[in-house]
C-alpha positions in Angstrom: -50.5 140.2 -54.8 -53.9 140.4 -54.0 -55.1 137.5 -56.9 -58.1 135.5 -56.1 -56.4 134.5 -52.6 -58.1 133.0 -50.1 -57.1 131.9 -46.5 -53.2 131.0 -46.4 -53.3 129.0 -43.7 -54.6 124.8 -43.0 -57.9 124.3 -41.8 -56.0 123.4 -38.4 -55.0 127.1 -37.9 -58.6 128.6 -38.4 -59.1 129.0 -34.7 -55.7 131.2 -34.5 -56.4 133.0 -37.3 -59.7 133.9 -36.0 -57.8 135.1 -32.6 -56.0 137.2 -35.1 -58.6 138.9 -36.5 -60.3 139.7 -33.5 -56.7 140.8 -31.9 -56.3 143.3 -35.1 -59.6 145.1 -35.0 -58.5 146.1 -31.2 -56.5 148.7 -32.7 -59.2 149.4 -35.7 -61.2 152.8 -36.3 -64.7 152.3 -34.6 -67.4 151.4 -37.8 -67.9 153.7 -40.4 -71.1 152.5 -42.0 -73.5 154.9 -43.4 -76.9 155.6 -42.1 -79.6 152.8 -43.0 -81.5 155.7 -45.1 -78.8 155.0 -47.5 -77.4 151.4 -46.6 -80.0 149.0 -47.1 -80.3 145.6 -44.5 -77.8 143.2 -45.5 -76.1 145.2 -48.1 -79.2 144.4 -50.6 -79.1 147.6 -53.2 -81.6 150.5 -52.7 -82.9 151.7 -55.6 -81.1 155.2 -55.3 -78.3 155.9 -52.9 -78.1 159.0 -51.2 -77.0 161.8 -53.3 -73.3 162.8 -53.8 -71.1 166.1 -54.4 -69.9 163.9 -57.3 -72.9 163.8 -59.0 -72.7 166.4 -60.9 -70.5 165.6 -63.7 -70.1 164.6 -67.4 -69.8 161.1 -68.5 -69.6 159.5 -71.4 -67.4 156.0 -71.9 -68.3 155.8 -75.6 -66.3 158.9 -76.1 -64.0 158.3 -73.8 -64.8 161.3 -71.8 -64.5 160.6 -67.4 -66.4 161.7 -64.6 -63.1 163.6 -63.2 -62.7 165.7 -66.4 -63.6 169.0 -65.3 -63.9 168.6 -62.0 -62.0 170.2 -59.2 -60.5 166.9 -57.6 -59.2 167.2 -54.3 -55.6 165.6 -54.2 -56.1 162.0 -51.9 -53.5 159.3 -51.4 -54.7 156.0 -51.5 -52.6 153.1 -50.3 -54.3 149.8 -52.2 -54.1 146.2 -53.1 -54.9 145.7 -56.6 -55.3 142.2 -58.6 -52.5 142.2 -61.8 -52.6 139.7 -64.3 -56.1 138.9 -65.6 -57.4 139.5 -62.8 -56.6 142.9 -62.3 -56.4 144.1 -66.2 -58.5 146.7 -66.9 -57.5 148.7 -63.7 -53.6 148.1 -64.5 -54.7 149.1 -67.6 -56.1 152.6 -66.0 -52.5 152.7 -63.8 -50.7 153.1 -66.9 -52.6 155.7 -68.6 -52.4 158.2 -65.6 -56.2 157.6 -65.0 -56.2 157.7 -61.3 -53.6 160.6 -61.2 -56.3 162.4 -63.1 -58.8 162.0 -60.9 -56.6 163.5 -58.0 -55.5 160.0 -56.5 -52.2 159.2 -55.4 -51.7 154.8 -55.4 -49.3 153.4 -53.0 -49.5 149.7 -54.0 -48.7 147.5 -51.4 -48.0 143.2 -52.1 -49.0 141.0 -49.7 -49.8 137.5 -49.6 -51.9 138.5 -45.7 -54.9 141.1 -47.0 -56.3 140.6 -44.1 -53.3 141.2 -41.5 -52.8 144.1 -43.6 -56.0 145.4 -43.0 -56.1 145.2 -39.5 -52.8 146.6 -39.3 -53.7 149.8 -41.2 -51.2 149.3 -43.9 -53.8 149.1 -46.5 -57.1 151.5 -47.7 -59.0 149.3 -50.2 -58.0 145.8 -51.9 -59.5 143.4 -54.3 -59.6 139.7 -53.7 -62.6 137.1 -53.3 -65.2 137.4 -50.2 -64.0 134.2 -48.7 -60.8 136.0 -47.5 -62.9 138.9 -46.0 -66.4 137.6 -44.5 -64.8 135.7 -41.8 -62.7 138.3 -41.2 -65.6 141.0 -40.9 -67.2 138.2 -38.9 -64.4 138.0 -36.9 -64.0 141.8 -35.9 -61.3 143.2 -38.4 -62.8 146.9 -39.0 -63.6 146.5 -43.1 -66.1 146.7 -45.4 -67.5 145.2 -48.9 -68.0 147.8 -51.3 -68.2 146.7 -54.5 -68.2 143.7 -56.8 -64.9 143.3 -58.7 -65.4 143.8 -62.6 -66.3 139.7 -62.6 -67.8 138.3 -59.9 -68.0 134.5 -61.1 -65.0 132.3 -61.2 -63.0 132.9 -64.1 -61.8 129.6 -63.7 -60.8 126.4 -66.8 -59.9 123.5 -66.1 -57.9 122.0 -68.9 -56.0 118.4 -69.5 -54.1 116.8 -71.8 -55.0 116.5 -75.4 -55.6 112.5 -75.0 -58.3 113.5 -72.0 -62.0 114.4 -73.5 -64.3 114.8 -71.0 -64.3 115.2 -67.2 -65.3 111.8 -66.7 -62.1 110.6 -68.3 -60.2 112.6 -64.9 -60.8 109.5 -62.7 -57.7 107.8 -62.2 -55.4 110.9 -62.9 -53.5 113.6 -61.0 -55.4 116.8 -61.3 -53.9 120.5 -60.2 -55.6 122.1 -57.6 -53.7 125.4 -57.6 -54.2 125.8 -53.7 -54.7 123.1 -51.3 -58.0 125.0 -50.0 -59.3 128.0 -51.1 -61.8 129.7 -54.4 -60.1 127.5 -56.9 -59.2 124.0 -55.3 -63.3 124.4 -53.4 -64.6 125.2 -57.4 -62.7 122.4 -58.9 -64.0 119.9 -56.1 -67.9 121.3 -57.0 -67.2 120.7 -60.4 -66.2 117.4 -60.1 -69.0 116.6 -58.3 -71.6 117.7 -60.4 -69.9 115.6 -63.1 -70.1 112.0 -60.8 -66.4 112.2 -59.8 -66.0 112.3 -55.9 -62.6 114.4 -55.3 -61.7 113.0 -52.6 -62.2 109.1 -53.8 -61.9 109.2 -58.0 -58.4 111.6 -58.5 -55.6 112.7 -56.5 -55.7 116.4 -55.9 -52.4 118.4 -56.6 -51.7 121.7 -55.1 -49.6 123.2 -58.1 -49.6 126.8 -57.8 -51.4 129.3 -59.7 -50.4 131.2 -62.5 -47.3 130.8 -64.5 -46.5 128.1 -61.7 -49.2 126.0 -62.1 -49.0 126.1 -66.1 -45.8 124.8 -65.8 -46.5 121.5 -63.5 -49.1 121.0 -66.6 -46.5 121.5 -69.3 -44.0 119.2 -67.3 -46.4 116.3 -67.0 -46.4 116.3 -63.5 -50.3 116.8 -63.5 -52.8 115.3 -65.8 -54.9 118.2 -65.6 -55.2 121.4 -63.9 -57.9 124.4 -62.9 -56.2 127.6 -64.0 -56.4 131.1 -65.2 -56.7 132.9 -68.2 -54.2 133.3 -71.0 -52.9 129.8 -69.4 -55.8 127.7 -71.6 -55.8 129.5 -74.3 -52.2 129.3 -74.7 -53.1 125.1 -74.4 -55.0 124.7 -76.5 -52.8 126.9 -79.6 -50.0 125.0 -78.8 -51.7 122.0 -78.9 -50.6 120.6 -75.1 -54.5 120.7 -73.8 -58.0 120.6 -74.0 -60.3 122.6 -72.4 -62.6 120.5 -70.4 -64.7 123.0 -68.2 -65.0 126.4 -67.8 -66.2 126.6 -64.0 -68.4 129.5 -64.1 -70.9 127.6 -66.2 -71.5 124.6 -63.5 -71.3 127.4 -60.6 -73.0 130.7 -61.9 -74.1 131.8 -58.4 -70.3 131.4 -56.8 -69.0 134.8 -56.0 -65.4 135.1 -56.4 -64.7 138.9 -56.8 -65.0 141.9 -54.5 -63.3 145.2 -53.4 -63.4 145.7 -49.8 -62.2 149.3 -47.9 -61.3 150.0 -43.8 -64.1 151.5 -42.3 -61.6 154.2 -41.1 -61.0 155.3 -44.8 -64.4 155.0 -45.0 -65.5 157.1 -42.3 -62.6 159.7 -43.0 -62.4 159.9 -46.7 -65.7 159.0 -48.1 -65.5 160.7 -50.9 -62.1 159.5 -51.9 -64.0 155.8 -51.6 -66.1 156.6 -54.7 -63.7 158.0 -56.3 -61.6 154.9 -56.3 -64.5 153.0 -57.8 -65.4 155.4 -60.3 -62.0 155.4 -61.9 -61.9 151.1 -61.3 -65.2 150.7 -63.2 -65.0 153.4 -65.8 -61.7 152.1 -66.7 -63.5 148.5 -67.1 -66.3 149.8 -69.0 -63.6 151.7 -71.2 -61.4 148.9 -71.7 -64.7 146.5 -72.6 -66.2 149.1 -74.8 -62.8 149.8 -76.6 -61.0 146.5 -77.4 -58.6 148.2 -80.5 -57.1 150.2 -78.0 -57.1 147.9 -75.0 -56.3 144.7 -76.4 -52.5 146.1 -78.1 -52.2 146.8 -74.7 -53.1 144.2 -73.1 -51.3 142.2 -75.1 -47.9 143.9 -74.1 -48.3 143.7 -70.7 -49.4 140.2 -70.7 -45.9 139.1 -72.5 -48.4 137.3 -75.2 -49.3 138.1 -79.1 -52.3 140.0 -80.2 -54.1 137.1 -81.4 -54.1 135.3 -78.1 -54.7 138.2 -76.3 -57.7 138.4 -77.9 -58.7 134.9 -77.9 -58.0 134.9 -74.3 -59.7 138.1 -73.3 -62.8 137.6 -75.5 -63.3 134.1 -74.1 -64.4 135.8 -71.0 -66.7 138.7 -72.4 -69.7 137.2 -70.3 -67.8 137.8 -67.2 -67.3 141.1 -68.0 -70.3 142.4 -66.3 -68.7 145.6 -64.9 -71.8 145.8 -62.3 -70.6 147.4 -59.2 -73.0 146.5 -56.7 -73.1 143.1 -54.3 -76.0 140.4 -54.1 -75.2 138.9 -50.8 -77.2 135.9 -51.6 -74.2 135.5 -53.8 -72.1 135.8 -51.3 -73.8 133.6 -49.2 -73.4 130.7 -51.7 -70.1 131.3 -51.4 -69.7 131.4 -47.9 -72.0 128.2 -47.7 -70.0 126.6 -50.1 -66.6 126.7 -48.5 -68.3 124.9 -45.0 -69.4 122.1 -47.1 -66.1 121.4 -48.3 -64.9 121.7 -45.2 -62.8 125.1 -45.6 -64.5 127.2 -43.0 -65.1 125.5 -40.2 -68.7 126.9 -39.3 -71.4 128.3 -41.5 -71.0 132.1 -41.4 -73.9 134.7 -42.0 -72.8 137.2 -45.2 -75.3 140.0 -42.8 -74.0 143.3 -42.2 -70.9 142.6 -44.7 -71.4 144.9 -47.4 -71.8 148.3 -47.8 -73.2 149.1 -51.2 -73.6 153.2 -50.7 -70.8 154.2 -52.9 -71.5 151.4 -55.5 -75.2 152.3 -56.0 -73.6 155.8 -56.8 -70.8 154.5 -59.1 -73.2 152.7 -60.9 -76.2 155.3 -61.1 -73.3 157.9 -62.6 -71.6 155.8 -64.9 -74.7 153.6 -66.2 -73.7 149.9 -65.3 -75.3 147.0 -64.1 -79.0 148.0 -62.9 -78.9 151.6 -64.1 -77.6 150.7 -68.2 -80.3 151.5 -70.5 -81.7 148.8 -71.9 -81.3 146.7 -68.7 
């Protein structure tokens, strides 16, 4: 599962991993990016992308009408990576209602804890995930591309403790959940802590605990005083009475990029087409899901295993994430990248430069009115 993973490895095996990378792209599709009339320096946005044969269609969210309706959709097969959970559900929520079939696209999901293996090895078209698992390995030489923000790009990230703890300041002393030993969440908890006068290497003892259903549990066992986590995971804390929410992370760190969707350059180059396709369906199935909470939230609340109440409370909680704007401020990512050499989980500072492509994003976004392009805005 591709959910908010970063590297798997210690910061000892960097070096092999970047040997990896490098060894991967030897067998990689030469680079597929668009002329510079239509992909700006650095992956900045231009203020129109280059026109598109999908331009020419009907949309409107409101009524629930898509841009493939109508339209003579050439049949593609797509083998992708998509987030599940929170993470990932708006777009699971698009799986189940046939929305990609629709559009002519044919999902072969693959599951791998190794996006970027998978990348290099050709076993994967386009997956989700947070730039820190893909910059270095674009840096590196593996033959891929960021082409889109993820419906959030800030770290939907709480950090919750038990009821007797208040405040951040009463974490010194105690055993705090990291989720991953290095990585988006364990680097945003440190930050966090740091901006709050606790040094996280000094004032608490860090816990790697999982993420998820894992990491909820080591909280409701005791066996961590406190914990950053996910979404319905606090809300289901605090209505049961086991926690308090002390932070939610993307309000001490609203520059820190955590979600992109990244493609080969092969598919890229050979399917173009089928690459904003992809994100059309992704992002008009966010807008859809954000614009029509009756219907999505029954849903959502199913296929999360939870009641429609905290479905709701857990989902609304992060409306101001829900920004549903396709295209990618690399200053944003450069924060990021930035961020994980000062805490010591990228070994040297890494240029963001040459990254991102934002063609198909501009378009996606022009069509279906988000981010820059919504009226009003």
């Amino acid at each position: 599962m591709f959910n908010n993973h970063w590297f798997n490895k210690t910061i000892g095996g960097v070096i092999t991993l970047s040997l990896v990378f490098t060894l991967a792209a030897c067998g990689s599709s030469t680079t597929a990016v668009p002329s510079s009339s239509t992909t700006p320096e650095a992956g900045k946005s231009a203020e129109a992308a280059a026109p598109s044969s999908l331009d020419n269609t009907t949309v409107d969210i409101a009524a629930g009408i898509p841009p493939w309706k109508g339209r003579d959709n050439k049949e593609v097969a797509v083998t992708a990576g998509f987030s599940k959970g929170m993470t990932g559900i708006a777009n699971q929520f698009a799986i189940s209602k046939g929305w990609y079939d629709e559009a002519g696209i044919h999902l072969n999901f693959v599951d791998t804890i190794n996006p970027v293996a998978a990348f290099g090895a050709g076993e994967v078209d386009i997956a989700d995930g947070d730039p820190g698992t893909y910059i270095p390995a674009i840096v590196n030489g593996v033959k891929i591309k960021v082409v889109s923000n993820m419906w959030r790009s800030r770290g939907a990230y709480w950090i919750i403790a038990k009821p007797e703890i208040k405040s951040l300041a009463d974490l010194k002393g105690k055993v705090v959940g990291s989720a991953q030993p290095i990585g988006g969440m364990a680097l945003t908890l440190m930050d966090v802590l740091s901006q709050n006068g606790i040094d996280p290497k000094k004032d608490v003892q860090l816990v790697p605990n999982g993420v998820y259903q894992s990491g909820y549990a080591t909280f409701e066992s005791g066996e961590v005083d406190a914990t950053i986590i996910h979404q319905p995971f606090a809300t289901m804390a605090e209505q049961a009475g086991k926690g308090n929410v002390l932070a939610k992370t993307w309000e001490f760190m609203p520059e820190y990029q955590t979600g992109v969707l990244v493609a080969s350059e092969k598919w890229i180059k050979e399917q173009p087409e089928a690459v904003e396709r992809v994100l059309e369906v992704y992002f008009y199935a966010n807008e859809y899901a954000k614009t029509h909470l009756d219907e999505f939230i029954p849903w959502a609340a199913q296929y999360l295993n939870l009641d429609e109440k905290t479905a709701r409370t857990a989902i609304e909680s992060e409306m101001v994430l829900w920004e549903n704007n396709p295209i990618v401020d690399t200053d944003r990512l450069q924060v990021t990248e930035d961020l994980l050499t000062k805490y010591g989980m990228q070994r040297d500072k890494i240029s963001v430069d040459g990254t991102v492509d934002n063609t198909f994003a501009e378009r996606v976004a022009k069509r279906l009115k988000l981010g820059k392009y919504k009226p009003n805005n």
